[in-house]
N, C-alpha and C positions, 0 to 999 in steps of 0.2 A: 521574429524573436520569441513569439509563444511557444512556437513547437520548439524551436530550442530547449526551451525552458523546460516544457514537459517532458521532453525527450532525455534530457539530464534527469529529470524527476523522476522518470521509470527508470534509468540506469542504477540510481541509487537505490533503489526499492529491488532491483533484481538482483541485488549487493546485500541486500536484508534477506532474502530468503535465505541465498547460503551462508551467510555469517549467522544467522540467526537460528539454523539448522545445527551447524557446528557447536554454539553456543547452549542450545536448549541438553545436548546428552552431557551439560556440565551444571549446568544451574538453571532454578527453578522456575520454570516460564513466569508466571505469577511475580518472581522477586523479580527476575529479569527485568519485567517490564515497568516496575515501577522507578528502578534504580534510572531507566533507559530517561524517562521521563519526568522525576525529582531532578536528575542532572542537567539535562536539556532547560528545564524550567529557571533552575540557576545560573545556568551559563548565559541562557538569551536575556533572564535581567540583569544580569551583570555588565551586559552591553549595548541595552536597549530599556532599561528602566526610565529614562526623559522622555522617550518616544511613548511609553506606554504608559507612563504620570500626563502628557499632553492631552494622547486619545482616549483617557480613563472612561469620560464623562459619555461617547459615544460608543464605547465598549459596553458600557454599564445599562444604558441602553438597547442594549441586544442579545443580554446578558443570555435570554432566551435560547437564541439560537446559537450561539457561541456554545454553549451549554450541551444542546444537543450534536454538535458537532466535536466535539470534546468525547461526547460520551463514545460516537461513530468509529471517528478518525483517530482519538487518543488511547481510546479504551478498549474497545470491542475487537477492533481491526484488529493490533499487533498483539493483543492478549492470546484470542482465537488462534491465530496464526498461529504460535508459538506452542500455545498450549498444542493444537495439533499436530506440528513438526515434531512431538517426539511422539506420533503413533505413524505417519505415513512421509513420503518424499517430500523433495521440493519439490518435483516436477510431478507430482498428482496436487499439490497444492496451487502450485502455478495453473493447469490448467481449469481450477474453479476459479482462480482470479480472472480468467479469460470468458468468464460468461458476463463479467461485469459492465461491459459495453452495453448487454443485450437488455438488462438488468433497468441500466440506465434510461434508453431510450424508451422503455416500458413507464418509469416511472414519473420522467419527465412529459411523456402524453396524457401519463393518468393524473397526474398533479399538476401540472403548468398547460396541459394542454398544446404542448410544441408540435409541430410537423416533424415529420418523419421523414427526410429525402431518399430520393433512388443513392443517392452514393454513400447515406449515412450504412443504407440495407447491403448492399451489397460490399463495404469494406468492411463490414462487421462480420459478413460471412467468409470473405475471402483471409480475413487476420486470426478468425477464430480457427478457420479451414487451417491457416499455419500452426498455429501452437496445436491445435490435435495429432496434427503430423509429428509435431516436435516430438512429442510426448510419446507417440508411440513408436516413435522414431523410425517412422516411415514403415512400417508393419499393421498393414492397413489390416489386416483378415488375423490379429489377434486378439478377440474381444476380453480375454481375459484380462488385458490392462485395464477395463473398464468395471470390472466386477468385484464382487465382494468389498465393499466400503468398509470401513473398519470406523472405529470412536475418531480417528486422527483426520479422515477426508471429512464426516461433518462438521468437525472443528473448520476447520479451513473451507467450507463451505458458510460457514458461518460469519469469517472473515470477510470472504467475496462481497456477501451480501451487505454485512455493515459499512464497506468501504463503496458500495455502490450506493450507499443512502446518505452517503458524508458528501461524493461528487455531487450529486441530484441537488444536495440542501446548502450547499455552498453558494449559490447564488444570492442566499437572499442575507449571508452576512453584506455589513455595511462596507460600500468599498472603498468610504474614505479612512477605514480604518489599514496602515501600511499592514505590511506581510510580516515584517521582525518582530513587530508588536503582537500581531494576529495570533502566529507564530508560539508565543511566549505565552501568550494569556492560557493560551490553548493546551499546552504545555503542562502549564500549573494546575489547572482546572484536573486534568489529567490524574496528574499527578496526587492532588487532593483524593477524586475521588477513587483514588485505588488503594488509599490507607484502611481505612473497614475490611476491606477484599483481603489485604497482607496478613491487618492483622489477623481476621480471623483463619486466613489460611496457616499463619506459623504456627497457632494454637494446637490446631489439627495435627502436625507434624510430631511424630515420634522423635524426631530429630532434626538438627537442621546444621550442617556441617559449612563453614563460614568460611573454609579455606580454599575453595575452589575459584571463589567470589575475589581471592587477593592476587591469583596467579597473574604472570604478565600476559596470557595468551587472553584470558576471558578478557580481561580490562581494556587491550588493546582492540576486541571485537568491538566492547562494548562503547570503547570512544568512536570506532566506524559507527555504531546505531548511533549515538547521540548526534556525531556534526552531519553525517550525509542523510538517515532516513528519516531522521526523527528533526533536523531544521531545514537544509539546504532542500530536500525535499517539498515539504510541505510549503516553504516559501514560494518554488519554483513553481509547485505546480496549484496552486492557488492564484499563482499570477499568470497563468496557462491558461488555468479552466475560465478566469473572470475575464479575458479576454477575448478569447474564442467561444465558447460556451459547453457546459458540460456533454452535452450530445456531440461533438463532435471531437473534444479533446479526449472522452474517456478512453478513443481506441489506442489511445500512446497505452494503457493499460498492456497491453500483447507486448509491447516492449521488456516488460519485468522478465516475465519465463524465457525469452528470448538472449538478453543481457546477462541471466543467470545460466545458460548454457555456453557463453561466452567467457565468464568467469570459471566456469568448469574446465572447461579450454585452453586456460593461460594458469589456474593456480593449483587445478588436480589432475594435467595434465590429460583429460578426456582424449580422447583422439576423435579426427573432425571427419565426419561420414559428409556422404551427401544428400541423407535428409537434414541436415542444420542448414544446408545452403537455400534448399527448397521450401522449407519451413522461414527462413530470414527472407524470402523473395515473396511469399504471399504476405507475409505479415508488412512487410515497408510498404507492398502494394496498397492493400488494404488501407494503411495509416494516410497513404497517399489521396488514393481516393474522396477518406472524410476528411482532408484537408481542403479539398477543393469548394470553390464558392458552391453552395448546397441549391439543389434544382427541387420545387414541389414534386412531389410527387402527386 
């Protein structure tokens, strides 16, 4: 049931790059992200406020780390992300999300002092080995895909990194606090603190044109961010990673750039080569791999 779980968790997340690529050349990453996340905060208490009035007293108590995961996974991440989807792709985006396994197990030996298995090392190389392929879509001797970084790949570098310090730090929330609850609080916190950010970003604006924000196409993405990346997500894979453990669940991460070339596939009508095929067969391998009961190294 875990890798289910997380596996649905990076599908919706590889749903957010390109919804959320589409959406950024329409409105402003900044508002984007807090509308994504004041909704999300009201619709989960709207249907989970007795869960989260019960767990108050142990939320409140961890208020701490909740706090900073909030800042990670609510703030940082999809801000970053967004902001730098209007300077570079999805897929130079996706494959800085693909260092975040390595990211991980770096940080979980430097901080928790975890082992390091032979099959954590080797599906981390063989899944990362896929999405490079993806990306340069099997053109291995182009190095120019790799060059020149522009303001939008540090954004999205930035990203990586925050959502690699949200998996790392997730363990040590409290785990008899449920996931809708979790979920919500997190949500709000979010949400909270990205008002100072709005406001003082509207200030700044010369203008800010409110109509783009009513059309049906935006609102319609924006209800995809709110139910699939911003709750079913985070639920799903919060109760992925506390189960399995973040060193081994992060590699479902390959899955997002992978899922969002699938999505290319079936709604922009991509045509399917065959590096997607070679690229999908190292990356399942790989995920396979750190699925497997973990050997010392």
């Amino acid at each position: 049931m875990p890798y289910l779980l997380l596996t649905m968790a990076a599908l919706f997340w590889g749903g957010n790059y390109v919804v959320g690529h589409v959406l950024v050349t329409r409105a402003d990453p900044i508002i984007m992200t807090q509308a994504r996340w004041a909704i999300t905060a009201i619709l989960l208490m709207t249907l989970y406020f007795k869960q989260v009035r019960q767990h108050w007293p142990t939320m409140r108590a961890s208020i701490g780390i909740l706090f900073f995961l909030s800042v990670c996974g609510q703030v940082l991440f999809p801000l970053t992300l967004y902001i730098g989807l209007q300077y570079t792709t999805s897929l130079n985006a996706a494959i800085y999300m693909s260092v975040t396994p390595v990211v991980v197990l770096l940080l979980n030996r430097l901080v928790f002092n975890d082992p390091v298995s032979r099959n954590n090392m080797l599906g981390v190389i063989l899944s990362t080995g896929g999405v490079l392929y993806l990306v340069v879509k099997g053109e291995l001797s182009t190095p120019e895909t790799f060059s020149a970084l522009n303001r939008g790949d540090l954004w999205t570098m930035g990203s990586a990194l925050s959502w690699a310090f949200y998996c790392t730090f997730l363990r040590k929330k409290d785990k008899s606090i449920p996931g809708n609850a979790f979920v919500d609080v997190s949500a709000l916190l979010g949400a909270i603190l990205l008002i100072p950010l709005v406001f003082i970003h509207v200030i700044d604006l010369p203008s800010l044109d409110v109509a783009p924000y009513f059309r049906g196409d935006f609102l319609t993405g924006l209800a995809y961010l709110v139910i699939f990346p911003s709750w079913l997500s985070y639920v799903f894979w919060n109760r992925g990673i506390g189960d399995i453990g973040a060193t081994r669940g992060e590699i479902y991460t390959h899955l997002i750039p992978l899922s969002g070339g699938v999505f290319s596939l079936v709604f922009l009508n991509t045509t399917l080569e065959t590096f997607h095929l070679v690229s999908a067969l190292l990356i399942v391998f790989g995920i396979w791999l750190c699925s497997k009961t973990p050997q010392q190294a």
